[in-house]
BAFI-3210 file (N, C-alpha, C; in Angstrom, 3 decimals, decimal comma, padded with zeros to 6 digits):
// residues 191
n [1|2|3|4|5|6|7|8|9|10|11|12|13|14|15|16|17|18|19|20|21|22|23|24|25|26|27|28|29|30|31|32|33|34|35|36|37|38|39|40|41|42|43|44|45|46|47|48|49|50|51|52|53|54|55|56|57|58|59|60|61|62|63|64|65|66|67|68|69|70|71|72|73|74|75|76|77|78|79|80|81|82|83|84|85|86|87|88|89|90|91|92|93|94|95|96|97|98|99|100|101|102|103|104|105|106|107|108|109|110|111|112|113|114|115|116|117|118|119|120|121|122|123|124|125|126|127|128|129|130|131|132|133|134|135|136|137|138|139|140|141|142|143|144|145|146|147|148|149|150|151|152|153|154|155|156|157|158|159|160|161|162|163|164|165|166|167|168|169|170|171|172|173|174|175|176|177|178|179|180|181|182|183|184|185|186|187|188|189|190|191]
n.u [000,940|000,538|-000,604|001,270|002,986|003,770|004,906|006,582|008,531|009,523|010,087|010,881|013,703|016,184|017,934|021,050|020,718|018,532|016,236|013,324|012,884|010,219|009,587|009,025|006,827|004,980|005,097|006,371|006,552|003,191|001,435|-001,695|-003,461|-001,753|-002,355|-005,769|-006,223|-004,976|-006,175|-008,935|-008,445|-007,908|-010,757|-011,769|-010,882|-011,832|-014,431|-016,617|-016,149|-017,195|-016,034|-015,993|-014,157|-011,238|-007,526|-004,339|-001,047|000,844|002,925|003,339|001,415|-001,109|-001,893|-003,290|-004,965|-006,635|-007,551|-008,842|-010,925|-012,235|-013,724|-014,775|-016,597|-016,143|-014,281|-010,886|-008,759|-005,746|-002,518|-000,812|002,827|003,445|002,535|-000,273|-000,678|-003,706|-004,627|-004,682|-004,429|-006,134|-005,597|-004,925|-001,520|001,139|004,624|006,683|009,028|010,719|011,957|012,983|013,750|015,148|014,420|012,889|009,749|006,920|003,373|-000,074|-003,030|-006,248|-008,957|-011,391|-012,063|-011,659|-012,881|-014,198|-016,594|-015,913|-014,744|-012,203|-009,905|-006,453|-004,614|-001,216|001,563|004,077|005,037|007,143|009,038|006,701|005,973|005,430|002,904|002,118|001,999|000,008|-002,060|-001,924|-002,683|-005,436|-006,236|-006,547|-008,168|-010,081|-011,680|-012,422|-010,209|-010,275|-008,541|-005,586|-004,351|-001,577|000,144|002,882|004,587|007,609|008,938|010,359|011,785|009,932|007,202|004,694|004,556|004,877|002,423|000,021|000,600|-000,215|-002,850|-003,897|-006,075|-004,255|-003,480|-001,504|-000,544|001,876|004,334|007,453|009,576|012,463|015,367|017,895|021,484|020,690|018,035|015,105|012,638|009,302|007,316|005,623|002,510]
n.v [019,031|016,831|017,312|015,501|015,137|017,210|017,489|015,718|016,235|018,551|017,808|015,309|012,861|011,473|008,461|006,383|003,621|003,320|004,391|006,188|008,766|009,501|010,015|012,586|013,361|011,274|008,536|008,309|010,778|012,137|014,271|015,169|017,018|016,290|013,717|013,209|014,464|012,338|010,277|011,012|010,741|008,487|007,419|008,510|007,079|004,176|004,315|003,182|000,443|-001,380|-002,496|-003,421|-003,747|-002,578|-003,511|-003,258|-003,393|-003,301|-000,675|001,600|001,970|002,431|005,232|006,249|004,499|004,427|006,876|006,670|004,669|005,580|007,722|005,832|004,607|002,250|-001,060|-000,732|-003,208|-004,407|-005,889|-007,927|-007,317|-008,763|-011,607|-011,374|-012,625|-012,582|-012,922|-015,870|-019,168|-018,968|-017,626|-015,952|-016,005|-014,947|-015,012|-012,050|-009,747|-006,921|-004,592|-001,946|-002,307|-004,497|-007,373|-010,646|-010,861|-012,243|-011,505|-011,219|-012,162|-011,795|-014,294|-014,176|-011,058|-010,690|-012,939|-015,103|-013,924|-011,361|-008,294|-006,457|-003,469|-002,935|-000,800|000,706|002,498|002,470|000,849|-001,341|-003,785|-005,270|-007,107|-007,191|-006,688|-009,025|-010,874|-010,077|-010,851|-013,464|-013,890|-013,144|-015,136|-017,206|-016,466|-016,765|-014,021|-011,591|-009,611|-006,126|-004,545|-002,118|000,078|002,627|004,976|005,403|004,435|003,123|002,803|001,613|-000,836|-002,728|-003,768|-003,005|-003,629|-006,279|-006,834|-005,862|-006,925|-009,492|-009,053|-007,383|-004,413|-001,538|001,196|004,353|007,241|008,513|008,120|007,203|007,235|007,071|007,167|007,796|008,802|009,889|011,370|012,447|011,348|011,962|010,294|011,247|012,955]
n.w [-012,041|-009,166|-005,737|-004,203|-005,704|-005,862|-003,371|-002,624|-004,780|-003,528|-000,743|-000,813|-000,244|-002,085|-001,185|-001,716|-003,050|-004,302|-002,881|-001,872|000,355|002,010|004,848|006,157|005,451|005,076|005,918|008,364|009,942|009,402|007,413|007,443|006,396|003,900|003,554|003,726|000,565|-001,104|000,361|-001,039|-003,267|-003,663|-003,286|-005,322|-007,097|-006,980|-005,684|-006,810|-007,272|-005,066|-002,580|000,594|002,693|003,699|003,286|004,854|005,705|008,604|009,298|008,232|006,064|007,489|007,816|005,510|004,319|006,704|006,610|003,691|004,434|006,445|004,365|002,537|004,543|005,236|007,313|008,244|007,638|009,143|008,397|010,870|011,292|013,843|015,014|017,688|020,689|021,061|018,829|017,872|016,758|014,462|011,977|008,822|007,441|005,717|004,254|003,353|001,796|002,803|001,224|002,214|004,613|004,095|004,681|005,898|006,857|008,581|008,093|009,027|009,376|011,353|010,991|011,731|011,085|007,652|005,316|003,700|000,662|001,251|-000,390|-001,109|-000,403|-001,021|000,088|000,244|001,228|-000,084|-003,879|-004,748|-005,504|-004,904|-003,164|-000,645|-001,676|-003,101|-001,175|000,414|-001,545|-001,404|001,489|000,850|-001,159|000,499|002,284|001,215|-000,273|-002,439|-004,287|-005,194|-005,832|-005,959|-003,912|-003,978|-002,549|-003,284|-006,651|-007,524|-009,882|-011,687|-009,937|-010,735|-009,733|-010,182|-013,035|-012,641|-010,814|-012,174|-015,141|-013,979|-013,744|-011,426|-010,592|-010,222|-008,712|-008,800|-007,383|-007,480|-009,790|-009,706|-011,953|-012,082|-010,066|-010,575|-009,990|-007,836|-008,437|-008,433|-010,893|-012,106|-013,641|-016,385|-017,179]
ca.u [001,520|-000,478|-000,600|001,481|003,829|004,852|005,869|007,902|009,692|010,100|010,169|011,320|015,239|016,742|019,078|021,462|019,840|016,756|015,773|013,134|012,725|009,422|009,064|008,675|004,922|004,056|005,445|006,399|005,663|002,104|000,760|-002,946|-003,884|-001,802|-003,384|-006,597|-006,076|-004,341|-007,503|-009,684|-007,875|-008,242|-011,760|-012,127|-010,726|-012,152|-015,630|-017,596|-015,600|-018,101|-015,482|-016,599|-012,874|-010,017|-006,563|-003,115|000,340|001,684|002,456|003,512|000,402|-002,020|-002,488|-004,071|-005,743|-007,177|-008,442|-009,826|-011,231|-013,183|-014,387|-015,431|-017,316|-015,569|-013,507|-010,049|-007,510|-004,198|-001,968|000,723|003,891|003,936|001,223|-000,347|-001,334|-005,087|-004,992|-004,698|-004,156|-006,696|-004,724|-003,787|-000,353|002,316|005,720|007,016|010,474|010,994|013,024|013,691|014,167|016,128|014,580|011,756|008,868|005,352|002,252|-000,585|-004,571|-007,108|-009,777|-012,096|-011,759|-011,284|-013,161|-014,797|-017,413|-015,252|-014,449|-011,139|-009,155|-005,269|-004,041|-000,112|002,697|005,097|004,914|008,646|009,222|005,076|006,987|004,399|000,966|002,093|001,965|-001,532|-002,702|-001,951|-003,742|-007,025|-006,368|-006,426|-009,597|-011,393|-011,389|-012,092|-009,636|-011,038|-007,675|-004,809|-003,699|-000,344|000,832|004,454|005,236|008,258|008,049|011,762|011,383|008,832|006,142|003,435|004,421|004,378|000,836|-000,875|000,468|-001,238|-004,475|-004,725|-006,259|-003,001|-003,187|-000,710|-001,103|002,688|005,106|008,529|010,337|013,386|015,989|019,608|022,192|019,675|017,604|013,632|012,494|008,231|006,476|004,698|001,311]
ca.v [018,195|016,774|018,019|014,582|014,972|018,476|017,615|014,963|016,982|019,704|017,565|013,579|012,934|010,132|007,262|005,136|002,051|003,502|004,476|007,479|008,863|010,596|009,816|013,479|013,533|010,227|007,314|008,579|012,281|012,273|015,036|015,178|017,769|015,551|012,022|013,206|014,634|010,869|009,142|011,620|010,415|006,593|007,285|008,708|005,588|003,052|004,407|001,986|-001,046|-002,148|-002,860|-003,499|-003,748|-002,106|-004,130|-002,788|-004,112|-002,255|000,849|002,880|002,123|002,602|006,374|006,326|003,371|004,663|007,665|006,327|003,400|006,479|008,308|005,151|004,388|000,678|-001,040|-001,524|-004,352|-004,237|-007,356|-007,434|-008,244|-009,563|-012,349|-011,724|-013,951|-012,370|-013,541|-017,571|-019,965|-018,890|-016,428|-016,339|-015,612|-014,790|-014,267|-010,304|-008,752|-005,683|-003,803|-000,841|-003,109|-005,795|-008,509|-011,098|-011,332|-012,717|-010,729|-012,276|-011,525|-012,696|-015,042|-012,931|-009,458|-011,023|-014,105|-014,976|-012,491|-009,713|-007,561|-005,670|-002,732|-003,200|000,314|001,125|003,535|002,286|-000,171|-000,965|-005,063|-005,650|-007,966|-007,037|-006,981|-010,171|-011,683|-009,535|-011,523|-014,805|-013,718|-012,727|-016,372|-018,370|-016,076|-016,624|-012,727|-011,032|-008,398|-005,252|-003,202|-001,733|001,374|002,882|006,434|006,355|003,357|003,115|001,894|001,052|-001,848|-003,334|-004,386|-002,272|-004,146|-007,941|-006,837|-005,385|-008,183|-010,559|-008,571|-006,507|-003,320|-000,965|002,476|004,605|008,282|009,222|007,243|007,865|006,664|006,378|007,836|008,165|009,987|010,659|012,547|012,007|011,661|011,413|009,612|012,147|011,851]
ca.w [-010,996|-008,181|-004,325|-003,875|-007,013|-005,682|-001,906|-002,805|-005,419|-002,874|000,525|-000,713|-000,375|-002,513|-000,522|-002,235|-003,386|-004,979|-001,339|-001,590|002,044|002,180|005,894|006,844|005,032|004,384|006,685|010,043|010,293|008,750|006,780|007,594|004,607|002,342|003,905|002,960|-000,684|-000,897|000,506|-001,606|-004,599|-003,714|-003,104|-006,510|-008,217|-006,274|-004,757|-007,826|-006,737|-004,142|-001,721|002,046|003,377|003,610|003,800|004,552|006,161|009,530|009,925|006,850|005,017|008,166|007,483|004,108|004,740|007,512|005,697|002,787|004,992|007,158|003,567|002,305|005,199|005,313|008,263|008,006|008,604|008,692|008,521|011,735|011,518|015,249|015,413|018,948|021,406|021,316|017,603|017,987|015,746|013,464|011,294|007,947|007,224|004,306|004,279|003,003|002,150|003,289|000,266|002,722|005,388|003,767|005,942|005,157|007,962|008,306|008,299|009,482|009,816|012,201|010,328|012,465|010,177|006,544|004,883|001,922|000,749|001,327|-001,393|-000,674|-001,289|-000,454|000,316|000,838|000,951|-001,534|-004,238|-005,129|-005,702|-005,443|-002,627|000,160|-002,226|-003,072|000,529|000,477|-002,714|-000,795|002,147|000,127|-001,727|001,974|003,152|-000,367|-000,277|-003,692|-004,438|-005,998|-006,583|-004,881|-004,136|-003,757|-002,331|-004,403|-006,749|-008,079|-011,962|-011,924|-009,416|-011,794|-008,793|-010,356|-014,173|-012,827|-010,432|-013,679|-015,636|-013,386|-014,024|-010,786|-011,382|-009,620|-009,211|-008,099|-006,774|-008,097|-010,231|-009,997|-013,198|-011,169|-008,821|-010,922|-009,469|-006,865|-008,748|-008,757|-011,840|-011,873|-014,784|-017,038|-017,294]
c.u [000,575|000,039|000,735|003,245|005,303|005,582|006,980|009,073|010,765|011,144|010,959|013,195|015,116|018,076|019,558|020,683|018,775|016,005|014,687|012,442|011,865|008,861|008,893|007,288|004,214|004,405|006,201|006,604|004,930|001,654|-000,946|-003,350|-003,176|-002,762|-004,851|-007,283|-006,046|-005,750|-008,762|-009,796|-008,252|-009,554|-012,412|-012,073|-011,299|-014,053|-016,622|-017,152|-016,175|-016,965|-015,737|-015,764|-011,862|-008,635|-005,189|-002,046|000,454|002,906|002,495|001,850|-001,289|-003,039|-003,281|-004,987|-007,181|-008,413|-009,165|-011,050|-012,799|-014,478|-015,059|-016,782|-017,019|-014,674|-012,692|-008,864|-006,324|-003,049|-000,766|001,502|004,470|002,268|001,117|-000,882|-003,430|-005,728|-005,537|-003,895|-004,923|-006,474|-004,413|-002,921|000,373|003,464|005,699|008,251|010,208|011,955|013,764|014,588|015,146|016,007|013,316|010,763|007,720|004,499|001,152|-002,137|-005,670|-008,449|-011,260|-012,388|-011,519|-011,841|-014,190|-016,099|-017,042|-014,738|-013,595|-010,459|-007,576|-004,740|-002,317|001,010|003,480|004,681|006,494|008,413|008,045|005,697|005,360|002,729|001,045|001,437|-000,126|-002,347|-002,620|-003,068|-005,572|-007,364|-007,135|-007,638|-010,812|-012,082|-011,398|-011,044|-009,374|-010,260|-006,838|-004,375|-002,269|-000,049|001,318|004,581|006,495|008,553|009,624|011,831|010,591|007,579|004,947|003,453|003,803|002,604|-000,066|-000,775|000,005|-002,692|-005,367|-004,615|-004,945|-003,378|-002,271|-001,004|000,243|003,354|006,443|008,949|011,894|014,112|017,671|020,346|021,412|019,178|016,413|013,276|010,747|007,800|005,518|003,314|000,814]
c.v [018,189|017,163|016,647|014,503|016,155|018,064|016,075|015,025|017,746|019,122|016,321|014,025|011,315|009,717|006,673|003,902|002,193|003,036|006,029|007,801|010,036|010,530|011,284|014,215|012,855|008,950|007,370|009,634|012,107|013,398|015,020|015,507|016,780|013,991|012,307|013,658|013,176|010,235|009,736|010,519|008,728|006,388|007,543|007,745|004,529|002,884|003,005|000,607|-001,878|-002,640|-002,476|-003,726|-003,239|-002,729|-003,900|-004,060|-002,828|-002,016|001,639|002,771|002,690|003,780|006,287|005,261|003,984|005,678|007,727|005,088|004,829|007,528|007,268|004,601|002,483|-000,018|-000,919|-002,029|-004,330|-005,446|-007,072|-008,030|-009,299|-010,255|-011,999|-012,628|-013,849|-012,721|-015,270|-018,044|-019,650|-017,326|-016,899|-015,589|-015,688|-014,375|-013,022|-010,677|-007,958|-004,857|-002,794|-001,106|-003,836|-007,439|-009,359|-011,337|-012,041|-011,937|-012,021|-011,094|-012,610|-013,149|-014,094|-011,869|-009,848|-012,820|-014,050|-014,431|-011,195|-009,487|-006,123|-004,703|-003,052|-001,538|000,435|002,316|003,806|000,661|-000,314|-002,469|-005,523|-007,047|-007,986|-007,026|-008,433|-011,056|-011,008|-010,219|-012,970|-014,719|-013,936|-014,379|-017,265|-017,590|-016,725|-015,053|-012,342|-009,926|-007,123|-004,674|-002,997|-000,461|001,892|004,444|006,654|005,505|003,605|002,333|001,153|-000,474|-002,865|-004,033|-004,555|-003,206|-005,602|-008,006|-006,706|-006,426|-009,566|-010,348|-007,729|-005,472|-002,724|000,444|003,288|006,339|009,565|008,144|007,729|006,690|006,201|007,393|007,380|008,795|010,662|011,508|011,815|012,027|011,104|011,139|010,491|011,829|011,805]
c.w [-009,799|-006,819|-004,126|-004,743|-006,258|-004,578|-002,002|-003,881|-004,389|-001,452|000,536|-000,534|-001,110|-001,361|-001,825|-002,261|-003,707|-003,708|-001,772|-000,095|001,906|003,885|006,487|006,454|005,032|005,541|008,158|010,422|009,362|008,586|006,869|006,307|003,485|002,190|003,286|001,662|-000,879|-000,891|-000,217|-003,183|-005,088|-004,035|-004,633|-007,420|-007,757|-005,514|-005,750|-007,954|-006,120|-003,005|-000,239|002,912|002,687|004,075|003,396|005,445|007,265|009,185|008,940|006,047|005,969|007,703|006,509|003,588|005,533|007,157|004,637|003,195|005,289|005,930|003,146|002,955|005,312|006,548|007,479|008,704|008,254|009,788|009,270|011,548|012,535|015,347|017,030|019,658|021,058|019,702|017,390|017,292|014,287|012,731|010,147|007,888|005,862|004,684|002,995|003,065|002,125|002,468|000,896|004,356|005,617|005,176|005,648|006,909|007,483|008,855|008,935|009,738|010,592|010,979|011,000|011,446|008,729|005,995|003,395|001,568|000,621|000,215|-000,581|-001,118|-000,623|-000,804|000,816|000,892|-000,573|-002,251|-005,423|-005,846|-006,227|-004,268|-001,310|-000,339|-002,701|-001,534|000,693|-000,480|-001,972|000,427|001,682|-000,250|-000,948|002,445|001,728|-000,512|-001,679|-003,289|-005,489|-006,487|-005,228|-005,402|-003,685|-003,699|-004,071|-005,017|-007,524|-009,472|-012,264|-011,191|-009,987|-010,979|-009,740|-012,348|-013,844|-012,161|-012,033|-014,574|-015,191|-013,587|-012,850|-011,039|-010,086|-009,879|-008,181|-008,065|-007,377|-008,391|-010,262|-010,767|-012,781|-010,406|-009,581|-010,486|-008,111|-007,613|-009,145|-009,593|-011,629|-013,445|-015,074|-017,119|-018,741]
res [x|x|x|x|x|x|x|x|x|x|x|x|x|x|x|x|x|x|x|x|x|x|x|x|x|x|x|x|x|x|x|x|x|x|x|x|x|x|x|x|x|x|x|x|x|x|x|x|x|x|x|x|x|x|x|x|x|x|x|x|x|x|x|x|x|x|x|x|x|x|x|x|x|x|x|x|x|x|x|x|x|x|x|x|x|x|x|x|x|x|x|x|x|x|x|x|x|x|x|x|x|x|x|x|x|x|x|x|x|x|x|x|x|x|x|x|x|x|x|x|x|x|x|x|x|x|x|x|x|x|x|x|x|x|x|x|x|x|x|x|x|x|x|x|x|x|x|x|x|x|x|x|x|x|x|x|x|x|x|x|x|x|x|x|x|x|x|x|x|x|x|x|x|x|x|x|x|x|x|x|x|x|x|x|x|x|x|x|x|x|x]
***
């Protein structure tokens, strides 16, 4: 079992609604030591990709982004939910649902930080629906943006995100799989 596998055995809580709440390591108390195992791990699957950007969604996915962005030696961008004024007009955008949320927004990236040429990695937290790498696959589309692979903390295999991505043909990797959450009870995908 991996550094990643264990603390969300030990540390995750299941919610009703195939909710897993790892926010006290992973999404709003950050784990440093685990963030960069995590971005170690990305770096391991991904360093022969050639990718020259890094592209997440605010805020949960920042961390591990951030850190595999800094090992890679790559920027990275991360698509806001609140277009700002210092953005413009020249933004692309996608609508997102929010599975934990329950709410649909628009992301949005400055044309500035993302265009064609770029070869991308899409880094996030969770990959539940595949609801938010979608909206990231549109983005990439509207920059002319290759997209090299995505990575994912936790995905959940029950949700089926990580089946319809892969069955589209992006490469997906995920860091832990949980098989599902019955009764509340974590169950992780053997390896």
């Amino acid at each position: 079992m991996n550094l990643l596998e264990e603390r969300i055995m030990r540390d995750g809580r299941c919610l009703e609604g195939g909710v897993l709440k790892v926010d006290g390591f992973v999404n709003h108390q950050i784990d440093p030591v685990l963030m960069k195992w995590v971005a170690d791990e990305f770096v391991r699957r991904f360093a022969a990709s050639g990718v020259n950007k890094i592209l997440t969604i605010e805020a949960s996915g920042i961390a591990p982004a951030v850190m595999t962005g800094w090992l890679l030696g790559v920027p990275v961008v991360f698509a806001k939910k609140k277009k700002p004024v210092t953005m413009g007009a020249e933004a692309y955008s996608a609508e997102v649902y929010s599975f934990t949320k329950r709410l649909t927004y628009s992301v949005s990236v400055s044309r500035e930080f993302l265009g064609a040429g770029d070869k991308v990695l899409f880094i996030d937290d969770f990959l539940a629906n595949g609801n938010a790498a979608k909206g990231i696959i549109d983005i990439l589309r509207q920059a002319g943006a290759e997209l090299a692979g995505m990575g994912f903390v936790i995905e959940k295999a029950f949700q089926h995100g990580g089946e319809y991505l892969r069955g589209s043909g992006v490469r997906v990797e995920s860091l832990a799989v949980i098989e599902s959450l019955n009764n509340c009870k974590v169950k992780l995908r053997e390896r």
